[in-house]
N, CA, C and O of each residue as an XYZ file, in Angstrom:
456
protein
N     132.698     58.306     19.445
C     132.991     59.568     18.839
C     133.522     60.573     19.842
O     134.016     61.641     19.480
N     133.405     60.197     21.151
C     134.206     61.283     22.070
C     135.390     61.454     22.012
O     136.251     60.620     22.295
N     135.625     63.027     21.479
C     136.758     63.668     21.229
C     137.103     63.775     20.218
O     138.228     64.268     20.130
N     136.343     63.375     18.781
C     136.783     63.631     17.950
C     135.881     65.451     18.080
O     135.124     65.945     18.917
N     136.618     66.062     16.495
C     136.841     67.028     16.161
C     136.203     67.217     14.644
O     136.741     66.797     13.620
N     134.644     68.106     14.720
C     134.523     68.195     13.289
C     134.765     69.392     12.981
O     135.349     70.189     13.715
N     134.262     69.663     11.668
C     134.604     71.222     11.266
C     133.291     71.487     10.558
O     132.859     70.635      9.781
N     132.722     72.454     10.746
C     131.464     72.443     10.688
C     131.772     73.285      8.535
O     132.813     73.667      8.002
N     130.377     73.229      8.004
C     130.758     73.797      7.026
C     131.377     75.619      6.588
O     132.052     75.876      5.591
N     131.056     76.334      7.311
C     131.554     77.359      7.639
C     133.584     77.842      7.829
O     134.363     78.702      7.417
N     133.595     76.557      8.755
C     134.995     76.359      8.976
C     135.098     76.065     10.468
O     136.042     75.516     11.037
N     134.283     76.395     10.856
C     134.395     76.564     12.695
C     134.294     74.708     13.260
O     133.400     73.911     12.975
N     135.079     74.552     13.798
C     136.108     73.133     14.897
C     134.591     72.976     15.983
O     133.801     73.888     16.223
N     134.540     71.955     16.353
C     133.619     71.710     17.494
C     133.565     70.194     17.520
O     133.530     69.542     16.476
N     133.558     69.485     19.067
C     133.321     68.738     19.244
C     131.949     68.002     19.145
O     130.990     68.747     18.942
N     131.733     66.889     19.236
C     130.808     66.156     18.673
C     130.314     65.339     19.992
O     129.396     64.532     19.847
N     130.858     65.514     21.185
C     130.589     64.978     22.385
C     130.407     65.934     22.995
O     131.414     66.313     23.592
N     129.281     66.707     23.165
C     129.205     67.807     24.365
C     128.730     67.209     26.046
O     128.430     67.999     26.941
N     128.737     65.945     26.202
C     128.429     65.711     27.455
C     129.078     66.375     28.759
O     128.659     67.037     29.708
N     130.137     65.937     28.391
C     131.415     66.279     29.070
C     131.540     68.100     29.161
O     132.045     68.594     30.169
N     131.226     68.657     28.453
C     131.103     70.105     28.678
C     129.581     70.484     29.279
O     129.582     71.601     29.798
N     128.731     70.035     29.308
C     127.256     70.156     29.876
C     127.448     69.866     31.432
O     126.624     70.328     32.221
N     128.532     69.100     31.886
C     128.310     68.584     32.777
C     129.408     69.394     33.827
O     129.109     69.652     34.992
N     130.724     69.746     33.213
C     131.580     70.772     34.039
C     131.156     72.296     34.050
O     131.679     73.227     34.662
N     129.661     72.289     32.890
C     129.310     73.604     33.439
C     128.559     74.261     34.667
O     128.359     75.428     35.004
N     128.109     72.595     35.380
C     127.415     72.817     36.774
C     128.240     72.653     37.503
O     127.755     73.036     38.567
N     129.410     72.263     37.720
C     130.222     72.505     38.339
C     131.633     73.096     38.361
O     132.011     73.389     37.227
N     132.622     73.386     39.439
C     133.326     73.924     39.354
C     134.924     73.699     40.171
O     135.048     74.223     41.279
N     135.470     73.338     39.899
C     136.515     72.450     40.454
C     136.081     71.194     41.499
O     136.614     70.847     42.552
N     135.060     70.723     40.888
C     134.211     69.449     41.221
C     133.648     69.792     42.322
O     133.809     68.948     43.204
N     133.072     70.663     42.615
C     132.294     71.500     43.674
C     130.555     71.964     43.071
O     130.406     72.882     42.264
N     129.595     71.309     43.524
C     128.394     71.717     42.545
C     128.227     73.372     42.855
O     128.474     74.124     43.797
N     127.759     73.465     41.734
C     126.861     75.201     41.536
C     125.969     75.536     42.224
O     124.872     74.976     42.207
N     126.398     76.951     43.294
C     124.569     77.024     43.642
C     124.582     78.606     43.217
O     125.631     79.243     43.117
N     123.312     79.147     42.984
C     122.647     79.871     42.814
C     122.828     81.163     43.931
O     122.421     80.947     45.073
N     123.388     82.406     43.643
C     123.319     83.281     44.229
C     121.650     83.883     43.804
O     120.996     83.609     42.798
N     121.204     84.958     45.197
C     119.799     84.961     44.975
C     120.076     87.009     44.342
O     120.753     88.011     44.571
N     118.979     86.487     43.487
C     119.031     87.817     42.461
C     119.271     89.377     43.445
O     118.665     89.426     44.516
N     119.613     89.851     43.288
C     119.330     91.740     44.030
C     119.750     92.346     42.797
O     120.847     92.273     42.243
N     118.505     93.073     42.385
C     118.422     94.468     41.819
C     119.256     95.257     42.549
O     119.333     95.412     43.768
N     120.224     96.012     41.139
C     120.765     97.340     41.579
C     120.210     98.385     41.108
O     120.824     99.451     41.062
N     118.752     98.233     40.610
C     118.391     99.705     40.121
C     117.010     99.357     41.198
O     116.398     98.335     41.511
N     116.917    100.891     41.565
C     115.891    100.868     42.386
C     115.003    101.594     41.535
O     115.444    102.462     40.783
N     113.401    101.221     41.607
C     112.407    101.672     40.723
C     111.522    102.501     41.592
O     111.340    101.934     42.669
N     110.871    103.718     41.490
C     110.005    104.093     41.600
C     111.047    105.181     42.327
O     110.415    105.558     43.314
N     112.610    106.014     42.314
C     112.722    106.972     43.222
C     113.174    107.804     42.355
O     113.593    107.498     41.239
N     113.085    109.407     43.034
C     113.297    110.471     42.306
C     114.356    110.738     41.539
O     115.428    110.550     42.115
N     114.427    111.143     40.345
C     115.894    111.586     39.432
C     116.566    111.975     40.111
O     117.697    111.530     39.915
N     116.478    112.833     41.129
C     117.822    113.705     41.604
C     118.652    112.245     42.801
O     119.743    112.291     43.369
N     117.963    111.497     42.810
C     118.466    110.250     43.513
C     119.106    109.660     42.887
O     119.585    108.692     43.478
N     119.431    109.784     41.719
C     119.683    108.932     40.657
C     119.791    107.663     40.396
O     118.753    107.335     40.972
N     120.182    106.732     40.016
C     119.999    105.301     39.250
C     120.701    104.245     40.500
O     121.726    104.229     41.181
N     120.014    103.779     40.403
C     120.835    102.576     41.536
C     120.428    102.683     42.658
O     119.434    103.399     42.788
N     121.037    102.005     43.959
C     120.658    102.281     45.394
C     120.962    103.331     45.680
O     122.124    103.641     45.416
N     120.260    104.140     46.206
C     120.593    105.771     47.088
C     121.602    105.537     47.841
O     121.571    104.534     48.554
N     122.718    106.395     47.861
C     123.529    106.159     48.923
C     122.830    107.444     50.306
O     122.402    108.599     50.291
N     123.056    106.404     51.313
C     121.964    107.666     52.472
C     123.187    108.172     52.798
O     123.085    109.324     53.221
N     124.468    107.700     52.762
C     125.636    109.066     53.195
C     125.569    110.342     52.132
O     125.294    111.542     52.118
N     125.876    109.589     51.513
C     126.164    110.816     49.927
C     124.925    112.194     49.627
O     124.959    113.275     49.040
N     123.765    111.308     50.503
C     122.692    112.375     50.190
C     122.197    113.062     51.377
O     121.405    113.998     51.487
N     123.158    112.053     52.662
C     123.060    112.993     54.017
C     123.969    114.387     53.927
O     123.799    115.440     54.542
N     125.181    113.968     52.771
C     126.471    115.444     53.430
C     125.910    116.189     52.189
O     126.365    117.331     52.138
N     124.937    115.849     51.027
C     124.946    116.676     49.978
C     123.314    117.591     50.283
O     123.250    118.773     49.945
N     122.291    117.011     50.825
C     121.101    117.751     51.103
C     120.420    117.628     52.872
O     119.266    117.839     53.244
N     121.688    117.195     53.727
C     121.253    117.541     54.699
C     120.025    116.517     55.530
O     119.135    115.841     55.014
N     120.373    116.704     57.007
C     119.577    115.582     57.669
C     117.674    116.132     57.194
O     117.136    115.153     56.678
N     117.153    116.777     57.231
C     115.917    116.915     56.606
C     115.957    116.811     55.001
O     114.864    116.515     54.519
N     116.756    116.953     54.297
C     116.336    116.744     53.006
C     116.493    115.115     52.676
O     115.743    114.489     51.927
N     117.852    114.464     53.539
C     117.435    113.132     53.495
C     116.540    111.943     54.165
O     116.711    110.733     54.018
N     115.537    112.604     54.943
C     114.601    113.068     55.576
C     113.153    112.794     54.561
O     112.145    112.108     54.732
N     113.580    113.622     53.537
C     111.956    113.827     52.742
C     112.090    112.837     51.701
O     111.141    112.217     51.221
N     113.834    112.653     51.222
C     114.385    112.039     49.846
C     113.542    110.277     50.570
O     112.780    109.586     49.893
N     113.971    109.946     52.012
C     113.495    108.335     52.217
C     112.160    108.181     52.197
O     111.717    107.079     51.873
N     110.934    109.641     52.663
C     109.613    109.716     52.558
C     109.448    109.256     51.058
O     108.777    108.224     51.039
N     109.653    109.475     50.369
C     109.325    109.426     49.075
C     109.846    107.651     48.306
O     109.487    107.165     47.234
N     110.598    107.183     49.161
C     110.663    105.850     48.539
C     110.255    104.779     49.217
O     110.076    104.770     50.435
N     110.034    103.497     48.201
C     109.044    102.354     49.140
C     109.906    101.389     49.556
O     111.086    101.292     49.219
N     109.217    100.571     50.400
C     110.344     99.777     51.345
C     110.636     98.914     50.731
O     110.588     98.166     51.708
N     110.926     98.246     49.930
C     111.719     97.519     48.911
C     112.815     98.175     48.832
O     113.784     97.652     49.382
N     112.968     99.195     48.298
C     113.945    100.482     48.038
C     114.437    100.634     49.498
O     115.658    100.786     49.466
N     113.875    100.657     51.002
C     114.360    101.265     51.760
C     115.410    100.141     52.146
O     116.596    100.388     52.366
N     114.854     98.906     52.204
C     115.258     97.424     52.593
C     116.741     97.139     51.445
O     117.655     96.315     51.436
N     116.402     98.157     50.679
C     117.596     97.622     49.717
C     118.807     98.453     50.237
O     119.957     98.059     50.040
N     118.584     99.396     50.781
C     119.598    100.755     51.509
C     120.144    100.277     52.793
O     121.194    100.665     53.305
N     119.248     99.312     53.309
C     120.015     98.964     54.476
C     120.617     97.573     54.286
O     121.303     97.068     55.174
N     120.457     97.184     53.563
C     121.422     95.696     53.126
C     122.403     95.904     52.350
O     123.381     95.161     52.429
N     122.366     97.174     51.233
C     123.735     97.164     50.584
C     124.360     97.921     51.438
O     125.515     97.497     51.463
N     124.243     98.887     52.222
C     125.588     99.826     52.919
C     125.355     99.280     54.682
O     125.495    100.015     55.659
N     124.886     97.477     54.717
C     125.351     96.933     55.810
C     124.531     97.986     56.958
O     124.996     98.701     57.845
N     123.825     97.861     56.738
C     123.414     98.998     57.994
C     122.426     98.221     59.263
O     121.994     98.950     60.156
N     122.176     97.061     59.280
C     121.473     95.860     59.706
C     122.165     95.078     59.996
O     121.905     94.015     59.432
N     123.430     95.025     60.988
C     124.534     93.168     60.618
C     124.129     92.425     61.469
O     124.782     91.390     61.602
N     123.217     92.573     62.155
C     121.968     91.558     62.812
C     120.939     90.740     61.971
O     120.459     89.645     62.267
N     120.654     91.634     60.656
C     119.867     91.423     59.642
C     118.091     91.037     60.120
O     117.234     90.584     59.361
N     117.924     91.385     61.588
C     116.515     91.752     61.764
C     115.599     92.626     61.369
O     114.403     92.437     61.150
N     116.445     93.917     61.263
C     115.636     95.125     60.754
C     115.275     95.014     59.355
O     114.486     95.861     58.937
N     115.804     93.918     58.356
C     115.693     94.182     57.524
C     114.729     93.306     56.499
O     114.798     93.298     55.270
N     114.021     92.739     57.153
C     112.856     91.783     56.873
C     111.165     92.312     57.676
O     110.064     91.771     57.781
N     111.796     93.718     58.131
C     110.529     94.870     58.543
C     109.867     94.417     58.174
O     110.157     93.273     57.823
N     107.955     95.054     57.848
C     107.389     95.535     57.133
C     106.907     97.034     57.105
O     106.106     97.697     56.446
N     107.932     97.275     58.313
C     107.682     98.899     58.941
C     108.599    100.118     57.825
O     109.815    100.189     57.646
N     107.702    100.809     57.332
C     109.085    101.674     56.402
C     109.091    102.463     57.429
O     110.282    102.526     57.732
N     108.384    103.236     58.301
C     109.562    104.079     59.560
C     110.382    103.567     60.015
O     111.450    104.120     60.281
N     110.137    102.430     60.222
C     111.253    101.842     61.170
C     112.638    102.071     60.657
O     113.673    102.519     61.151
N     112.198    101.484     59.193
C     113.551    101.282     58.295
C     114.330    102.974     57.710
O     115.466    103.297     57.365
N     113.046    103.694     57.844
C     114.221    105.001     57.578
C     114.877    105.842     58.730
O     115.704    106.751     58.663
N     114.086    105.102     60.102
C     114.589    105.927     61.187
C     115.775    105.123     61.088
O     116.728    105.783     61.504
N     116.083    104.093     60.752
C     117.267    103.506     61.063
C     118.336    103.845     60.150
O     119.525    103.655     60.410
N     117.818    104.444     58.881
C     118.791    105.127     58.139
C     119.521    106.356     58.319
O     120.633    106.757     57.977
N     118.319    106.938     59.114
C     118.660    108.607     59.680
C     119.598    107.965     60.543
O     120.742    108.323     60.264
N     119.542    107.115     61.526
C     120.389    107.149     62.490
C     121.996    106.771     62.130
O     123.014    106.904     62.809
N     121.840    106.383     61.128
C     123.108    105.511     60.860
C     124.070    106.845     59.888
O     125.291    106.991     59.838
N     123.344    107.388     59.436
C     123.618    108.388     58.858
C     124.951    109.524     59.776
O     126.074    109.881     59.420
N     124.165    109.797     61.004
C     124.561    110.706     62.459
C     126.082    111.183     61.990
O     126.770    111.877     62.739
């Protein structure tokens, strides 16, 4: 029956051999699939005026200043801080960023900030 063509009662066409499609969906120009590893883009637990997503530490260094971005990183947890320095690359050693130190990780934001 591979390759034939039914028509279901509705009207809608579909094959009757899905092997062949089960099997090019793990791969991809005959190259197997792997798994990119999940990252959240919403960060949970930081203030509204931070708004939705990763904080950008530039955007909130030229808009409230080296102490206000200062109090804005006091206030978030290192999940959140770890997520600030991996999306805007601020780690390309990628040591700092498997901390468990959140000073560490926001002094390194202040600095990068400069």
């Amino acid at each position: 029956m591979a390759g034939e063509h039914t028509t279901s009662p509705d009207g809608y066409a579909f094959d009757e051999d899905t092997s062949h499609t089960a099997h090019t969906a793990h791969t991809t120009a005959g190259k197997p699939h792997t798994a990119r590893a999940f990252r959240p883009r919403l960060v949970t637990g930081a203030p509204p005026e931070l708004g939705t997503g990763i904080p950008d530490p530039f955007a909130l260094r030229k808009r409230l200043g080296k102490d206000g971005l200062r109090a804005a990183l006091a206030e978030l947890r290192l999940g959140s801080l770890r997520a600030i320095v991996r999306e805007y690359a601020l780690d390309p050693g990628g040591k700092v960023g498997k901390l468990n130190d959140a000073e560490k990780l926001r002094a390194l934001i202040l600095a990068a900030t400069n």
